[in-house]
C-alpha positions in Angstrom: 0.0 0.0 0.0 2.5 2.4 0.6 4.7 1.8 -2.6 1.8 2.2 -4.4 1.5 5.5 -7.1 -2.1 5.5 -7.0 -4.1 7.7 -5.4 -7.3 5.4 -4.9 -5.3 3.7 -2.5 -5.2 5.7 0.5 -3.8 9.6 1.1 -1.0 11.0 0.4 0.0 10.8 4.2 -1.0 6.7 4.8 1.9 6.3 2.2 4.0 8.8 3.2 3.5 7.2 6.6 4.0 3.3 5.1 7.4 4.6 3.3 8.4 5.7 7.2 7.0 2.8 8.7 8.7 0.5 6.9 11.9 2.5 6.8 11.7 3.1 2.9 11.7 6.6 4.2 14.4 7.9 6.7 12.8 9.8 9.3 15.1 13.0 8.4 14.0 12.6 4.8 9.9 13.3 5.4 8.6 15.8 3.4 8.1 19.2 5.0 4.1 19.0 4.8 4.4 15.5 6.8 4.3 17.0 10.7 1.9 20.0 9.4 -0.4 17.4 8.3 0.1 15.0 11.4 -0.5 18.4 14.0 -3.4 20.0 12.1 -4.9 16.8 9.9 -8.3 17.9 8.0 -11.9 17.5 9.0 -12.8 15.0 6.4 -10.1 12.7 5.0 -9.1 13.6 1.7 -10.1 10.9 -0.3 -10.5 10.4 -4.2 -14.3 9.1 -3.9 -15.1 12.0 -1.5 -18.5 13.6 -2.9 -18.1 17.2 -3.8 -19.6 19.6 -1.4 -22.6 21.4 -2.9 -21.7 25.1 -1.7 -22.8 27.9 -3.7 -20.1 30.1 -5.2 -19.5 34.1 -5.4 -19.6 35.5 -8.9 -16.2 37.9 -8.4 -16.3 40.7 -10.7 -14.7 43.9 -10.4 -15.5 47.1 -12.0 -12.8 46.8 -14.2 -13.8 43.5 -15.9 -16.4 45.3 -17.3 -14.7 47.9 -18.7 -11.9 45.6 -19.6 -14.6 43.5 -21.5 -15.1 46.4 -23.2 -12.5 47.0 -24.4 -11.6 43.6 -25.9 -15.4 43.0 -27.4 -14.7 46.1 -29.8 -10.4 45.9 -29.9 -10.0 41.8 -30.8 -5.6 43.3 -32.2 -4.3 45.6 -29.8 -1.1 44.0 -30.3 1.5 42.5 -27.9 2.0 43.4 -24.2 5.6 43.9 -23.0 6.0 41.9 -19.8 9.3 43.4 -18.7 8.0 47.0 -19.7 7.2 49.0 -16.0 4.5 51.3 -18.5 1.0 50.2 -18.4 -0.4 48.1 -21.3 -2.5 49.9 -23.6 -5.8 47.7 -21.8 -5.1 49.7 -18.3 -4.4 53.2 -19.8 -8.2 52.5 -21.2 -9.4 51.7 -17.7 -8.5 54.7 -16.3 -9.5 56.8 -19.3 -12.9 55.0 -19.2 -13.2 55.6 -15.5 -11.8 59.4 -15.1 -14.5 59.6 -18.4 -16.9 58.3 -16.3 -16.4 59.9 -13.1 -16.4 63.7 -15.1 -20.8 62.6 -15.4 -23.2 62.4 -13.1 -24.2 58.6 -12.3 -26.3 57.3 -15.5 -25.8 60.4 -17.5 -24.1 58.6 -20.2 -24.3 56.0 -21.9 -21.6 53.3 -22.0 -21.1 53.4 -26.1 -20.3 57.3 -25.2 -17.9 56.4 -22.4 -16.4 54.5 -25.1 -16.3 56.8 -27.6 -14.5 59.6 -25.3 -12.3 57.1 -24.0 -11.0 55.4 -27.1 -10.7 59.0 -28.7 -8.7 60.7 -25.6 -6.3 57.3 -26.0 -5.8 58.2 -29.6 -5.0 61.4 -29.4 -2.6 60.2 -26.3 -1.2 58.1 -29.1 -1.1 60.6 -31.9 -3.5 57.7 -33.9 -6.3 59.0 -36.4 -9.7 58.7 -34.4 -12.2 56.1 -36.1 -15.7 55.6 -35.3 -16.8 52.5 -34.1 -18.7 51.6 -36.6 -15.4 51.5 -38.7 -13.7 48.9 -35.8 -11.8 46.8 -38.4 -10.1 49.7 -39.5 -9.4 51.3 -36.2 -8.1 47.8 -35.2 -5.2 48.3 -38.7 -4.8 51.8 -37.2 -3.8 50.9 -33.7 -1.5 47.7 -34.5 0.3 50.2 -37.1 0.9 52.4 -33.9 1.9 49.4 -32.2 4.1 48.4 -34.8 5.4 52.1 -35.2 6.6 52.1 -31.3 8.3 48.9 -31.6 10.7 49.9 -34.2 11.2 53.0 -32.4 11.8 51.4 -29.6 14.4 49.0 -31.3 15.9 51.8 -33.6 16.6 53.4 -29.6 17.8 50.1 -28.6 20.2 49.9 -31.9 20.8 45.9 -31.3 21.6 44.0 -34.3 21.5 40.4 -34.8 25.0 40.5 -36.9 26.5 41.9 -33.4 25.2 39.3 -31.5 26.4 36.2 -34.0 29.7 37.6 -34.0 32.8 35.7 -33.3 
């Protein structure tokens, strides 16, 4: 039982506990969970056949997923997000246009197509991108990935790496 890989025989801990038993396991050598587990064990046994509890679960959604959603429904190319970069991604500068957009009207003054429009337009002329109506998307969608594009090879014309410098001998 306590050789065994599978995990319909027994917990974790009965093999952990069989390897020590049966000196398979030195003593020194148990995991770091093992006393945790032994001082604080769990109500119910954690068990593969265990019936799931029926709980309800909270729906979590911020403020911001809604906007974000936004965003995304009407902008499927905004183009690629630096990781290492410390700037915010083009997604959270439209957050907090949306919302400082938002805040500038009384509650339920304006619509959120409006918020959009204000929004969208204040981060183009950020930008220095042409401002296209929604209705136009696909295009605004060519216009902002040629801005992204546009940055990039500033941004590596700044950089001023080539590849024959790094393949050299």
């Amino acid at each position: 039982m306590a050789g065994s890989r599978l995990e319909k025989i027994g917990t974790i801990y009965s093999r952990a506990s069989g390897l020590i038993q049966s000196k398979a396991l030195n003593w020194e050598d148990r995991p770091l969970w093992y006393d945790i587990y032994a001082a604080f064990p769990p109500k119910e046994e954690p068990r593969f056949d265990r019936p799931t509890p029926n709980i309800q679960l909270k729906q979590i959604f911020y403020q911001e997923d809604k906007i974000r959603a936004i965003f995304h429904r009407n902008n499927k190319k905004i183009g690629a997000v630096h990781l290492n970069s410390k700037a915010p991604s083009l997604t959270q500068r439209f957050i907090e246009t949306y919302t400082s957009v938002n805040q500038q009207y009384k509650d339920g003054e304006a619509s959120e197509e409006q918020l959009y429009k204000e929004a969208i337009d204040i981060l183009n002329r950020q930008r220095g991108v042409i401002t296209v109506l929604p209705a136009e998307i696909e295009d605004a969608e060519e216009v902002s990935l040629s801005g992204a594009f546009k940055e990039a090879q500033k941004k590596q014309e700044e950089q001023s790496i080539s590849i024959k410098d790094i393949f050299k001998d």
